[in-house]
C-alpha positions in Angstrom: -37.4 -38.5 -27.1 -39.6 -35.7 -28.8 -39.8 -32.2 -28.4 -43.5 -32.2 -27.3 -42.7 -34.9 -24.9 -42.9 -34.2 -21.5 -39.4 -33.3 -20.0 -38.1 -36.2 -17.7 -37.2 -33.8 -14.9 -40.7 -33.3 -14.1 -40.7 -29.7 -14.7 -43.8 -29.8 -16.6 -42.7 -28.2 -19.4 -42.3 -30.1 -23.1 -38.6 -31.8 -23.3 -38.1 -29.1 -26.4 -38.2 -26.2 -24.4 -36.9 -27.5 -20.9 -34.0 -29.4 -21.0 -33.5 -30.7 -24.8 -32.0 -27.2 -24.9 -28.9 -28.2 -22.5 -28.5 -31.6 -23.5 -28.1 -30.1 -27.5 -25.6 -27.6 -26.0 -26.8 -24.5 -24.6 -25.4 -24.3 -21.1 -28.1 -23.8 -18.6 -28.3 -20.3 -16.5 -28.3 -21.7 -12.9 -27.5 -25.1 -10.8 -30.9 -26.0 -10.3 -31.4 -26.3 -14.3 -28.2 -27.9 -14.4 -28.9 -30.5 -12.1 -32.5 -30.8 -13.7 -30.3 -31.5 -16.9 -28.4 -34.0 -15.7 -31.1 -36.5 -14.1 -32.7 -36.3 -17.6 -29.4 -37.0 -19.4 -29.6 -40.3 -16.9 -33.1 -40.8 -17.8 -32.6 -40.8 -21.4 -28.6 -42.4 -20.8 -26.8 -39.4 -22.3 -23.6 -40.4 -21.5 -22.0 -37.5 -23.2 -24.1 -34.6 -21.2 -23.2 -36.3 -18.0 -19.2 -36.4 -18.7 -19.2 -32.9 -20.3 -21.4 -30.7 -17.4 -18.7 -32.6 -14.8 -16.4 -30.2 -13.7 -12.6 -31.3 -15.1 -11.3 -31.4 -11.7 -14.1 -33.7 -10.4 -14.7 -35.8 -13.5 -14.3 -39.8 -13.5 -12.4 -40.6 -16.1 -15.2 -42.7 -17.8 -18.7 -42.7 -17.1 -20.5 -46.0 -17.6 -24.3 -46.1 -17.3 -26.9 -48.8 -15.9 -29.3 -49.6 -19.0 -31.3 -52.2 -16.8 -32.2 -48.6 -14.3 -35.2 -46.7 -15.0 -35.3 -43.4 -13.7 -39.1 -42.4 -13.3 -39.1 -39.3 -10.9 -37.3 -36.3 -9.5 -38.1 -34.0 -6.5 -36.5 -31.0 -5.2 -35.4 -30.4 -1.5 -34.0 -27.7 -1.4 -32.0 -24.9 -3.2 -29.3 -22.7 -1.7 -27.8 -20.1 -3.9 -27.0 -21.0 -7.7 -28.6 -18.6 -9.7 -27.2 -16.3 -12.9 -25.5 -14.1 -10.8 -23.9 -16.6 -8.5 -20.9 -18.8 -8.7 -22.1 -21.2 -6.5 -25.1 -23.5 -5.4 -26.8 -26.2 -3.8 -29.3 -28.4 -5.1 -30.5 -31.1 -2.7 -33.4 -33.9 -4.6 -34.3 -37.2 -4.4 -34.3 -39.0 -7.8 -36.6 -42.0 -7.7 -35.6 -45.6 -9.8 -36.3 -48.7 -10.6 -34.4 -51.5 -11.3 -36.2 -55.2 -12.7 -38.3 -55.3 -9.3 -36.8 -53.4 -6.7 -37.2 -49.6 -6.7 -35.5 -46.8 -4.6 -34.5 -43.5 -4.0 -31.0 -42.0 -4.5 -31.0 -38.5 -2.0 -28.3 -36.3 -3.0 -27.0 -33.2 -2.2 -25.4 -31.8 -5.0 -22.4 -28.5 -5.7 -22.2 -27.1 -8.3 -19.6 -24.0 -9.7 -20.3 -21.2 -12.2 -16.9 -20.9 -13.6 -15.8 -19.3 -17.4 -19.5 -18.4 -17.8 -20.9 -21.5 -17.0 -22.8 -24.3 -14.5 -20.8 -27.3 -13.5 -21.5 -30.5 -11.5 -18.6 -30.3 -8.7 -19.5 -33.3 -6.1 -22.1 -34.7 -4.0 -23.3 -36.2 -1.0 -25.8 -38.9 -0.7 -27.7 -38.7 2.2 
């Protein structure tokens, strides 16, 4: 994916100045970005991204992804909390696929933790 490229999160913003950033290393500042940088690691299969925003204590210990899913959209529902001077939020979205034929919608409502200066994936719940 290029720079200029639309960012897969749906932000609007080029993939170079959204969430290229995060996925190259530079820890987002709140859980919404966090989360926003995660459905485009699954969008563009960045394995890696996924496994190291996990929280240790949460963390699978492998992380295998579907290459046949497409992710193709992602909507926020609602944000509770989880900005740079938090250590907690709440990010609820619904993170459309599609899969040979069939298509759906995974609804999630995701924790994350601010802990040693940084945004973490703890959990979520699919609604």
């Amino acid at each position: 994916m290029r720079d200029t490229d639309p960012c897969p999160c749906g932000s609007g913003e080029p993939f170079g100045g959204c969430c290229a950033p995060a996925l190259r290393g530079t820890p987002p500042a709140t859980a919404q970005a966090l989360m926003r940088s995660r459905y485009t690691a699954f969008a563009v299969g960045d394995a890696r991204y996924l496994s190291e925003s996990w929280h240790p204590g949460t963390r699978p210990d492998s992380l295998d992804l579907d290459e046949g899913l497409r992710w193709t959209g992602l909507e926020i529902v609602e944000v509770d909390a989880g900005g740079p001077d938090d250590t907690r939020g709440v990010v609820e979205f619904r993170a459309h696929w599609r899969e040979g034929g069939a298509s759906g919608v995974l609804h999630e409502r995701s924790r994350f933790v601010k802990q040693s200066g940084r945004w973490w994936y703890l959990d979520g719940r699919v609604r």
